[in-house]
C-alpha positions in Angstrom: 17.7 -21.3 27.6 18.6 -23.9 24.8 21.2 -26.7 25.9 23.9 -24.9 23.5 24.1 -22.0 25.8 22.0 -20.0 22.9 19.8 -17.3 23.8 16.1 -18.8 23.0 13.6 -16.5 21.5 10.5 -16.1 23.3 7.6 -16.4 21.3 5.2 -12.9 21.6 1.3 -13.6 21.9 -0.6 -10.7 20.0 -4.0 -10.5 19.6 -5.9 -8.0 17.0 -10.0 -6.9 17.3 -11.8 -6.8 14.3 -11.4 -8.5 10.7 -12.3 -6.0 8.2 -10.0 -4.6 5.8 -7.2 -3.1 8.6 -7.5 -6.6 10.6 -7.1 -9.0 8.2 -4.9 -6.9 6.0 -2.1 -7.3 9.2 -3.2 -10.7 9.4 -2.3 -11.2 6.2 1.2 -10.2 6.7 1.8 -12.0 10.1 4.7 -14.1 8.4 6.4 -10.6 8.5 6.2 -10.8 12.3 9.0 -13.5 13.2 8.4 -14.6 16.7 5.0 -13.5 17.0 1.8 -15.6 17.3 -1.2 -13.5 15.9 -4.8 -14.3 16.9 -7.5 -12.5 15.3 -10.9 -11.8 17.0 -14.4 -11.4 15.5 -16.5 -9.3 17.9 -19.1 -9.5 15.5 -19.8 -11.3 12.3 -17.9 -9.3 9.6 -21.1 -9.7 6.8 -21.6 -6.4 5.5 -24.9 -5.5 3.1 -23.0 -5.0 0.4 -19.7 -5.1 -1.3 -17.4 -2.1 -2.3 -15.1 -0.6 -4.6 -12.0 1.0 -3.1 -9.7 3.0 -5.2 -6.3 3.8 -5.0 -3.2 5.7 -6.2 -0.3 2.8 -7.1 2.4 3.8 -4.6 5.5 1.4 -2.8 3.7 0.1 -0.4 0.6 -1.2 -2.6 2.8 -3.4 -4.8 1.0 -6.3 -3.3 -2.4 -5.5 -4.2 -1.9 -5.3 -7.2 -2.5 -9.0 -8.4 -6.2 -8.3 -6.8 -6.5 -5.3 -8.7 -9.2 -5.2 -11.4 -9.0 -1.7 -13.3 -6.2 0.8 -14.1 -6.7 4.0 -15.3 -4.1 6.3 -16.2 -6.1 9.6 -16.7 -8.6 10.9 -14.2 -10.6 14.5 -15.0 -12.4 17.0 -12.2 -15.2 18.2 -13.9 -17.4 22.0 -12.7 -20.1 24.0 -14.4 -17.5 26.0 -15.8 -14.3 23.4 -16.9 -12.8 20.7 -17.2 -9.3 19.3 -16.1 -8.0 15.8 -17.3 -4.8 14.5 -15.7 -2.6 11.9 -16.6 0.1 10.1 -14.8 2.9 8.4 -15.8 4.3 6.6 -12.9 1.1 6.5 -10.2 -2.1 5.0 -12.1 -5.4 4.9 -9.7 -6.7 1.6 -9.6 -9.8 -0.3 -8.2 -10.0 -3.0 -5.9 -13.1 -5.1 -4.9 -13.4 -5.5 -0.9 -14.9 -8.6 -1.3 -11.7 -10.2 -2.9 -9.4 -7.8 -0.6 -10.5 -9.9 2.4 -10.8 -13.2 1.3 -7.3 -13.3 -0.3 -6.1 -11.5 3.5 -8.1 -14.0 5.2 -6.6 -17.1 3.2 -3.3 -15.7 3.3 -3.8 -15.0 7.6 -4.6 -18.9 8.0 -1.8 -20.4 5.7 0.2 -18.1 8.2 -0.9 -19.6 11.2 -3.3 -16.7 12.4 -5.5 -18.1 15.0 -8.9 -17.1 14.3 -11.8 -16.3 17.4 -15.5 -15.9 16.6 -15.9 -14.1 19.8 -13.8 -12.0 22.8 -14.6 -14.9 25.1 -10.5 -14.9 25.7 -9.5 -11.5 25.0 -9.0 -11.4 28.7 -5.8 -13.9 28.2 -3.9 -11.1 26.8 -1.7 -8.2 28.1 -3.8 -4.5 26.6 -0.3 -4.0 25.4 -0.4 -7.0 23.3 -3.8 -5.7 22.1 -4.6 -3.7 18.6 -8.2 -2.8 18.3 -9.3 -2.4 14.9 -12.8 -1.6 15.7 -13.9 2.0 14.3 -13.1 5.5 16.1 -15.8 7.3 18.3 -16.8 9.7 16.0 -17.3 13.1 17.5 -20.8 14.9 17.2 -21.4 17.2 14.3 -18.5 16.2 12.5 -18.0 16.3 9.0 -18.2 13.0 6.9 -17.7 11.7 3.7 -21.0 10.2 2.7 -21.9 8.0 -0.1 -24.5 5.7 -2.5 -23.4 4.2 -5.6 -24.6 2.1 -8.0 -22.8 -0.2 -10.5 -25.2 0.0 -13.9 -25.0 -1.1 -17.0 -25.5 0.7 -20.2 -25.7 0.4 -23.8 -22.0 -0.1 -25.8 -19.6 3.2 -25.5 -21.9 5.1 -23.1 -18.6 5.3 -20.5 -15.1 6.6 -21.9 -13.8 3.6 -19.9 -10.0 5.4 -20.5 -10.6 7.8 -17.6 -12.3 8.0 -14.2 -14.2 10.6 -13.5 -12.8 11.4 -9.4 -15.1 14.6 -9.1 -17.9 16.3 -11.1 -19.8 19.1 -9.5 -22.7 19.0 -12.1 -25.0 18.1 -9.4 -26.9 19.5 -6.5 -24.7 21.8 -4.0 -27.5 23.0 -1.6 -26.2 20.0 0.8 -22.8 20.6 1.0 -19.8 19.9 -1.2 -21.3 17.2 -3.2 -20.1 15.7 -6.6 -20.5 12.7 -8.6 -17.3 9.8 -8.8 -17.5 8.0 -11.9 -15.2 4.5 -12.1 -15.8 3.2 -15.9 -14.9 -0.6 -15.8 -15.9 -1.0 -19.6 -17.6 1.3 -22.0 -20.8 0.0 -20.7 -20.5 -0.8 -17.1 -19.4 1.9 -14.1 -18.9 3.0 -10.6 -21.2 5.9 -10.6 -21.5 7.6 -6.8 -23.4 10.3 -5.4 -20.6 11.5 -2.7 -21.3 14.8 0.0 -18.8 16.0 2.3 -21.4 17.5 4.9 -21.9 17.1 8.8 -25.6 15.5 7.7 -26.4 12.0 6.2 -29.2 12.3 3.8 -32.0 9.7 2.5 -30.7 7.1 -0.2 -33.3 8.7 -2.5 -31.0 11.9 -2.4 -28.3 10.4 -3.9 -30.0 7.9 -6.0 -31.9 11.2 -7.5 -28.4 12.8 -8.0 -27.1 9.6 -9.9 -30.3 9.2 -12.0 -30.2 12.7 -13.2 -26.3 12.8 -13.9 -26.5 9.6 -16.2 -29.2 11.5 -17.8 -28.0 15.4 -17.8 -24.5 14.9 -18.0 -23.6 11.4 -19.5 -26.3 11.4 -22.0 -27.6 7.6 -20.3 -31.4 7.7 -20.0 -31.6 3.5 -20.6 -29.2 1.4 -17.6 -29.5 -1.2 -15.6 -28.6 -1.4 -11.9 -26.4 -4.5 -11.0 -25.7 -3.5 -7.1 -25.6 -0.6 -5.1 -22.7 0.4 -1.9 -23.1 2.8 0.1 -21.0 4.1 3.3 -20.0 6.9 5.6 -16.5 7.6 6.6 -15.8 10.8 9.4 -13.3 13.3 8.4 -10.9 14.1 10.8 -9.6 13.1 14.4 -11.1 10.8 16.4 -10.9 8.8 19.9 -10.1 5.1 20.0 -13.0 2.8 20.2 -11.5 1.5 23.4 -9.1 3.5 25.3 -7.6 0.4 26.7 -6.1 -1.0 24.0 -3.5 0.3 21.3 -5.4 1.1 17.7 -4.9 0.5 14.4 -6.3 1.4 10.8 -9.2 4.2 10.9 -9.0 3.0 14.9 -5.2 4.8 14.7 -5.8 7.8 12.8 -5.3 6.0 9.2 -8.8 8.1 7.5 -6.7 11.1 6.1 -9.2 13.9 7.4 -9.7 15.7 4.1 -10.2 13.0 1.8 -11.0 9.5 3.6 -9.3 7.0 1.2 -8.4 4.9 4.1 -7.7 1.3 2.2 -4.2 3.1 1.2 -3.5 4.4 4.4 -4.1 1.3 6.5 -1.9 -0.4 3.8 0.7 2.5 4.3 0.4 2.2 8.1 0.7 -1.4 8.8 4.0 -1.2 6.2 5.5 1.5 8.6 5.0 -1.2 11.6 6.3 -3.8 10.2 9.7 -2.1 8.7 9.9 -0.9 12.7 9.6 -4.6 13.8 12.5 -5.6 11.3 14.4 -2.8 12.8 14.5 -4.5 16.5 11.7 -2.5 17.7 8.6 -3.3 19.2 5.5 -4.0 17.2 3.1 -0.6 17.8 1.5 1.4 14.9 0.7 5.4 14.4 -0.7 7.7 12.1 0.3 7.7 8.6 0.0 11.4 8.4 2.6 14.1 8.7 1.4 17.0 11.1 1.7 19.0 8.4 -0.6 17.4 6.1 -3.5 17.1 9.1 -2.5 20.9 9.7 -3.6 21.3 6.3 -6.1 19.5 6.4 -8.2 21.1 9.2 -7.6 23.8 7.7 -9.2 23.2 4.2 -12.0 20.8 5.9 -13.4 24.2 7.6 -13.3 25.9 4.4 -15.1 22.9 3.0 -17.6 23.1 6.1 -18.1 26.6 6.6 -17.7 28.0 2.5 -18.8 24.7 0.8 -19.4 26.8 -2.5 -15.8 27.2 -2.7 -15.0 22.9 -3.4 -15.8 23.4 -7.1 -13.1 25.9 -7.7 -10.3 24.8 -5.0 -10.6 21.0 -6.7 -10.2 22.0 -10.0 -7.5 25.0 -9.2 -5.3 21.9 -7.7 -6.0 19.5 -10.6 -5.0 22.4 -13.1 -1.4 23.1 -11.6 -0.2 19.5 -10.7 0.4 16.6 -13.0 -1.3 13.4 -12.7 1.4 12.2 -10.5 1.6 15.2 -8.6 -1.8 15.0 -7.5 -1.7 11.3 -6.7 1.7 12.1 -4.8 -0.1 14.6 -2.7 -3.1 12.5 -1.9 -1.3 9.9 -0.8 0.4 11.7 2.0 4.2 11.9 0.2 4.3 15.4 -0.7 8.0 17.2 -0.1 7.4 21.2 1.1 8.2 22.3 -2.8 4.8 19.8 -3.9 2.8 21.9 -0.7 3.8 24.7 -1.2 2.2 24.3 -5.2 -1.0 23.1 -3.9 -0.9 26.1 -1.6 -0.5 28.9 -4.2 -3.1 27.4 -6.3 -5.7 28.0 -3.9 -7.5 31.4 -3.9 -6.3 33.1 -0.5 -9.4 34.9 1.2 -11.6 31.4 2.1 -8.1 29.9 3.4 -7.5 33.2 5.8 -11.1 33.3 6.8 -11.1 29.8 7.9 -7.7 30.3 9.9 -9.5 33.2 11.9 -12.4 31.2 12.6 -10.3 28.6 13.8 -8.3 31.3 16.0 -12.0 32.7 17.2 -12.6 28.7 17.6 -9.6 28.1 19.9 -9.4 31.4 21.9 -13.3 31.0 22.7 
């Protein structure tokens, strides 16, 4: 108690696990905590093999990435054997971001803050599990599906890349795998983003998708002379998970950010730890939750066991949804903000029989 007879403010101890991109992306933000001290622990070096790309649909809560930002596109196409869609937006661009520059501008922003950083959990001990967020990834369950990836950045000769429009699917590649397409991020007319990407339960051996990238420079994008400046690669489960540790609170892919039917988790942890803070200005206690509607995971377990179980149907249920929604529509959807007149859109552009087959295999699932 102050000598005024005021009410002193007690100052709240948090401490977060893990500084990768959901970590030090709170950290970042601590001066949004007013009477919290936030101390930020490295279980583990945080030195990954290589850097990445992470792409985005602009939306509120991503304002403040956008300084970091290093390519907009306005159109985006989803290509098949059979069409083409291009969509354009108006008011939601995708854009790219480099993880590399995410982290170090979070990390430099986390110390002018006064974020205590730890290079191990020697004192973890020190604080209450409530006062704990565990950033640390999910247990993944077995046989799940995942989102798995290789990509290379190359270089090509002058107006080999219609650097205008990103490519987000093309199905002109192998689909004895699973659903697998090529993602295509032109950064100039002669450098790009060019991933081999399967949504499957099994990983497969780099020279899989380095085979599928080589051949769709060649077959599709008419590129038989590049040069490889990097390659990234990754894996991200689809769907609901278990917290790393039980005993303390999660947050990011840790607290259900990875939407299950499409991963793009940078947004979502962006989108998550927004929600916490606005609950924290509010007078509430600091605690975060899934960005998702139950709707949208309903949804989405659905169409992940079409994907799964009738992978031959992705070409057709991609492009069917690119052809009825705009540009913004689609980027609306994907980033979790659709009202029931945007789902219920999506829903009649799908075909109907893979959608009812998977809901009774999910009824012979549950009542087995």
């Amino acid at each position: 108690m102050s000598n005024d007879g005021a009410t002193a403010v007690s100052n709240v101890a948090i401490a977060v696990i893990g500084d990768g991109c959901a970590g030090l992306s709170f950290a970042a933000q601590s001066e949004n905590l007013p009477n919290h001290t936030m101390h930020l622990f490295s279980p583990q070096p945080n030195s990954p093999k290589n850097n990445h790309v992470w792409g985005y649909w602009q939306m509120d809560w991503m304002k403040f990435v956008a300084p970091l930002t290093f390519k907009t596109w306005y159109k985006w196409s989803v290509i098949t054997a059979d069409t083409e869609v291009e969509m354009q937006a108006c008011h939601h661009p995708y854009k790219a971001v480099k993880r590399d520059g995410w982290l170090a501008h979070c990390r430099k922003n986390a110390k002018q803050n006064g974020v205590q950083f730890h290079n191990d959990m020697s004192s973890i001990a020190e604080f209450s599990n409530e006062r704990v967020f565990d950033s640390r990834p999910p247990k993944w369950r077995a046989n799940m599906m995942v989102q798995h990836f290789l990509g290379w950045e190359v270089r090509a000769d002058a107006g080999s890349f219609k650097d205008g429009t990103a490519i987000l699917m093309d199905f002109r590649c192998d689909q004895s795998r699973g659903v697998h397409f090529i993602y295509c991020l032109p950064f100039s007319d002669s450098e790009a983003l060019v991933e081999s990407t399967l949504l499957s339960p099994n990983i497969e051996r780099d020279e899989f998708y380095e085979g599928a990238i080589s051949t769709w420079l060649s077959d599709c994008a008419g590129i038989n002379r590049f040069e490889v400046l990097r390659s990234e690669q990754g894996a991200i489960p689809l769907g609901l998970m278990k917290r790393h540790d039980p005993n303390y609170h999660g947050i990011g892919g840790n607290c259900g950010a990875i939407r299950p039917s499409s991963g793009y988790a940078f947004s979502f942890i962006q989108k998550q730890i927004a929600v916490a803070l606005s609950r924290v200005a509010s007078g509430k206690e600091l605690s975060f939750s899934t960005p998702h509607k139950k709707i949208d995971l309903f949804m989405d377990r659905v169409f992940l066991s079409v994907l799964r179980n009738q992978p031959h149907y992705a070409p057709t249920l991609f492009a069917a949804m690119a052809a009825r929604l705009t540009g913004d529509e689609f980027a609306i959807f994907l980033s979790g903000e659709a009202n029931i007149k945007l789902r219920l859109k999506v829903i009649t552009a799908m075909p109907v029989w893979p959608f009812v087959r998977a809901l009774f295999r999910m009824e012979a699932v549950a009542s087995g």
